[in-house]
Structures are given as structure tokens and as C-alpha cells.
N, C-alpha and C positions, 0 to 999 in steps of 0.2 A: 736790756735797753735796745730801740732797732732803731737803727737809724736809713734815711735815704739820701744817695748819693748822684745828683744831678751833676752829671758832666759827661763831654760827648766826645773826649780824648779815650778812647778805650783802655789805651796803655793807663795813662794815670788812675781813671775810673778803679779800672784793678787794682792797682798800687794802696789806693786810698779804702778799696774794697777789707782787702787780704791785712791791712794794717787795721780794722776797724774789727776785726773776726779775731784776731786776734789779738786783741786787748778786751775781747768779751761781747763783744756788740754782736746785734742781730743786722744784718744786710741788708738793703733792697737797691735796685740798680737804674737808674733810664738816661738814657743816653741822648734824650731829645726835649725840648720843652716842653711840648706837649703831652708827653709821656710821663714826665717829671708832676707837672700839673695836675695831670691825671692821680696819679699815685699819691701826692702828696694834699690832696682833698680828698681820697676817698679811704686810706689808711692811717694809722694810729701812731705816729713816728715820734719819739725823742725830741730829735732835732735832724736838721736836715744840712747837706753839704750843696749850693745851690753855687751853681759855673754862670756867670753873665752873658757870655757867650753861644750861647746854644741855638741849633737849628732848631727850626719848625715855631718856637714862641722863645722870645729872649729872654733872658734870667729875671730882671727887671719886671718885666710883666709880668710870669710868672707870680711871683713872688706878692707886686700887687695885686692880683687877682688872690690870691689864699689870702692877703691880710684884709681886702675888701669885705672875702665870705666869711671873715672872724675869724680864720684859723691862727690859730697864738702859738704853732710850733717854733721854740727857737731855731732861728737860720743864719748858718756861715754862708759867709758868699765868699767866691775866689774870682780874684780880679785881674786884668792885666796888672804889673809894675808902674808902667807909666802911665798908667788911665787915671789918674787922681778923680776926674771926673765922674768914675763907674763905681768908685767908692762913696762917692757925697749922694749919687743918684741911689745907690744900693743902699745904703742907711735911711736914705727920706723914703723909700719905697716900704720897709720897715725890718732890716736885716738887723741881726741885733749883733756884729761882728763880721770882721772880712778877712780875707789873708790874700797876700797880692805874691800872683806866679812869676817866678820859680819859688818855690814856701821847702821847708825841709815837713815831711809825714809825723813828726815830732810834735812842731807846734799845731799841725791839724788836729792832732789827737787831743795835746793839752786845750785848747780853747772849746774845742767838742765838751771835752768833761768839765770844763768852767761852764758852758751855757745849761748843759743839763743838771748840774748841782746850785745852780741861780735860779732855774725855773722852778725848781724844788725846792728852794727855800734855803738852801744849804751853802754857807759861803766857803770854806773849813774842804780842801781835798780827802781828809778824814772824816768819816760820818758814823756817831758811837750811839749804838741803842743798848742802854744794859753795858753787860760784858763783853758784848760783840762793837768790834770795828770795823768796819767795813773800808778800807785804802782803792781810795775811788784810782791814784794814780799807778799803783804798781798790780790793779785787779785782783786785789784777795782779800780776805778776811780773817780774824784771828780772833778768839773768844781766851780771857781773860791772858792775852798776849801768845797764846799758843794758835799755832795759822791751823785754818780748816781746811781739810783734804775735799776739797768740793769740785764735781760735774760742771763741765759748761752749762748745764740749765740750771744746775742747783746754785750757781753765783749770778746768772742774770735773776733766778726769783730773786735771791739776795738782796740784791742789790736795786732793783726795783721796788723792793718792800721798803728797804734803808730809806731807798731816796722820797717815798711816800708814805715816812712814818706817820702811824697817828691816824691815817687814813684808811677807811675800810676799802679793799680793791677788790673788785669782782675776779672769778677765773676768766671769763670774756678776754677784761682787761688784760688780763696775766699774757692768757694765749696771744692776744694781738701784738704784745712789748715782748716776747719770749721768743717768737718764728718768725720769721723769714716769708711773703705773700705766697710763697712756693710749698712749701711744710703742710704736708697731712694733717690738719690745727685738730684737737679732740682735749675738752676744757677736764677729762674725768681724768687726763695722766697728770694735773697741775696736783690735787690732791694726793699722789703719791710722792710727785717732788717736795712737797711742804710736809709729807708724813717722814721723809729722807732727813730734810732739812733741819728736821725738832729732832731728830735722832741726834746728828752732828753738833749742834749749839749746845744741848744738855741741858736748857736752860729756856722756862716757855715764855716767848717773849711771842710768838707766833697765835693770834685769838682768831677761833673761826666764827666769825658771825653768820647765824644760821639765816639760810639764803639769799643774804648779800655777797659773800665771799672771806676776804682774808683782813687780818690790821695786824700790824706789828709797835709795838711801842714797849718801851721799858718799865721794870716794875715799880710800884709806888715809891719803892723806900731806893729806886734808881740804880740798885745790882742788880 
């Protein structure tokens, strides 16, 4: 999952970087509206972490402007406290949740993983295909209750697949939700993480459709 993190506090930006890396997420960073803007129309994001505040183009516009172009990425916004105003203006603009500063990094994470398991259909912080569970809140997974020894790339396919069951996903796809805009991307190492992946579950719930890409779904009779 990568998510993007608009805010132009350096310190926090990290804080909220370094907690998002590790809880399994992919990163991207900009520091300014327009930069934010930029990236957040022209790359493939989860959800996005959007500051009201920001130089060069304000959160608010921002944010109008993607939902103008049709982009349906879910977006936190982070508000002042006392702006109740930046809140009612950041939901009609089309945020689909806020969190108002000073926020504890806890509930940024939790509400992150509520918006991404909502745009995926998923209400349930557990997400079960088959044998396999995937534990959206504690980042792991565990096939017939026994946890998987998995790679940071081998839990974002994971859990990417999880949260897009059913659905064929290109390696494109893969690549763009798996790295970072900075990462040497190369879509032929995804098929070795999915050849890694069938090893560790034991169990083929992982279908490659021949030159679309990947689907993952559980089997007929539901083990």
C-alpha cells in the first residue's frame, strides 16, 4: 500500500513518514501544495495524508482540484484544533475524514487503515481469503492461524492482493502500490515475489491470468 503525505512541518512530515514505513506502507513525501498536487494527480496512492495549511496552493484547493479531475483517492486531512471551520470546508471539498493537531500517530495510522479497507470494500480490520488472514491492524498475516515469516514486499503484495480480492491486478499495478516514486520500479521482480509468496501460503489461492496479471480469491468449497 503507498501512501502520500502532504504536510510542510518537516518534523511531523517524518514522524508521520517513519510511522507509516513502518506499519508496512510505501512512502511519498511533498512538502508544499503544489507539489502535493502534483504527485497526488499524477501517481497511484492508497490514500493520502493532506495538511490544510500549506504553502504554494492550500490544502483545500488542493484537494478540490483532484476531486474536480475525478481522482477518488481516499484523503485525511489534518486540521488546526480550533478551526472547526477547516473541518466543514475540508469534508464539502471532498475529504473523506480529518484528524485535528496535536493528533497522537496512533490514530493517524488507525483511520488510514479504516479509509483503505472502505475503499476496498472491507469493513472487518481482519481480511480472510481461504486460510489466509491477513491483520490489516497489527501488519501480518497467518495461514490456518500459524503467522507467515514474510518480507516487507512479500506483505505489501499481500495485502494489496487481500484488499483487492477477486480482482485481476496487473504487475504495473503492483509496481506502482509496492515502491516508493524514487525505487528503480522493474514489473519482472513482482513475479518472483508471487513465486516466494505461493511457496509461504502452501496453499494456491494466488491465479495468474495470462497477460493481465495477478487475482487472488479463495477456493470454491472456501478452505
Amino acid at each position: 500500500m503507498r501512501i502520500l503525505v502532504v504536510e510542510d512541518d518537516v518534523n511531523l512530515s517524518r514522524q508521520l513518514s517513519e510511522a507509516l514505513k513502518e506499519s508496512g506502507y510505501v512512502v511519498d513525501q511533498a512538502f508544499d501544495g503544489e507539489e502535493g498536487h502534483y504527485l497526488g494527480d499524477t501517481e497511484p496512492y492508497d490514500a493520502i495524508i493532506l495538511d490544510i495549511g500549506l504553502p504554494e496552493m492550500d490544502g483545500i484547493t488542493v484537494l478540490e482540484k483532484w476531486r474536480a479531475d475525478g481522482k477518488t483517492t481516499p484523503v485525511l486531512i489534518l486540521t488546526a484544533r480550533d478551526r472547526w471551520s477547516d473541518k466543514v470546508a475540508g469534508i464539502d471539498a471532498g475529504a473523506d475524514d480529518y484528524v485535528a493537531k496535536p493528533f497522537h500517530i496512533e490514530e493517524v495510522l488507525a483511520r488510514i487503515r479504516a479509509l483503505i479497507r472502505r475503499a476496498a470494500g472491507h469493513a472487518s480490520p481482519d481480511i480472510v481469503c481461504g486460510p489466509v488472514r491477513l491483520d490489516t491492524k497489527g501488519s501480518k498475516a497467518t495461514v490456518n492461524g500459524e503467522t507467515l515469516k514474510l518480507t516487507s514486499h512479500e506483505y505489501r503484495l499481500l495485502s494489496y492482493l487481500m484488499h483487492h480480492m477477486g480482482e485481476v491486478v496487473s504487475r504495473t499495478e503492483l509496481v506502482e502500490h509496492m515502491y516508493d516514486q524514487d525505487f528503480d520500479r522493474d514489473s519482472n521482480t513482482i513475479e518472483v515475489f508471487v513465486g516466494r509468496l505461493r511457496k509461504k501460503i502452501g496453499v494456491d489461492l494466488i491465479e495468474t491470468v495470462r497477460g493481465l496479471g495477478y487475482r487472488m480469491q479463495a477456493p470454491a468449497n472456501g478452505k
